[in-house]
Steps between C-alpha positions, in 0.01 A plus 500: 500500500745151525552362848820395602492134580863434623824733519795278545858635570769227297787767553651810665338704219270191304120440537223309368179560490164320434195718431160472398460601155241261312494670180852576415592106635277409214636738212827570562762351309884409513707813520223758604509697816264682722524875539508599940369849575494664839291740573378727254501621114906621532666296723754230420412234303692169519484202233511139655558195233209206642755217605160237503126483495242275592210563280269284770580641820489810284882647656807627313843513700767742505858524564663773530810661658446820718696780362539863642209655658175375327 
């Protein structure tokens, strides 16, 4: 389990968020996205592109524009 580090709201609808993710801030590369689940096997799940990492701290950020009820 990540831990959310920082939620900021930029916007009306338009977030960012900093979380704790050590391994994917060291593999992930430009144009790949993290997969949000809520809950269990076959509920919703949401894609998220990684807007930055930080491979030392170990955090990816996130943001992302809140759209209908998810």
């Amino acid at each position: 389990m990540n831990t959310i580090l920082s939620k900021q709201r930029l916007s009306q609808e338009v977030f960012r968020m900093v979380i704790q993710a050590p391994e994917i801030a060291e593999a992930r590369k430009p144009g790949q996205f993290i997969i949000l689940q809520l809950g269990g096997d076959f509920n919703e799940r949401i894609r998220l592109t990684i807007a930055d990492a930080g491979p030392v701290e170990g955090t990816i950020t996130l943001i992302f524009q809140a759209e209908g009820e998810t």
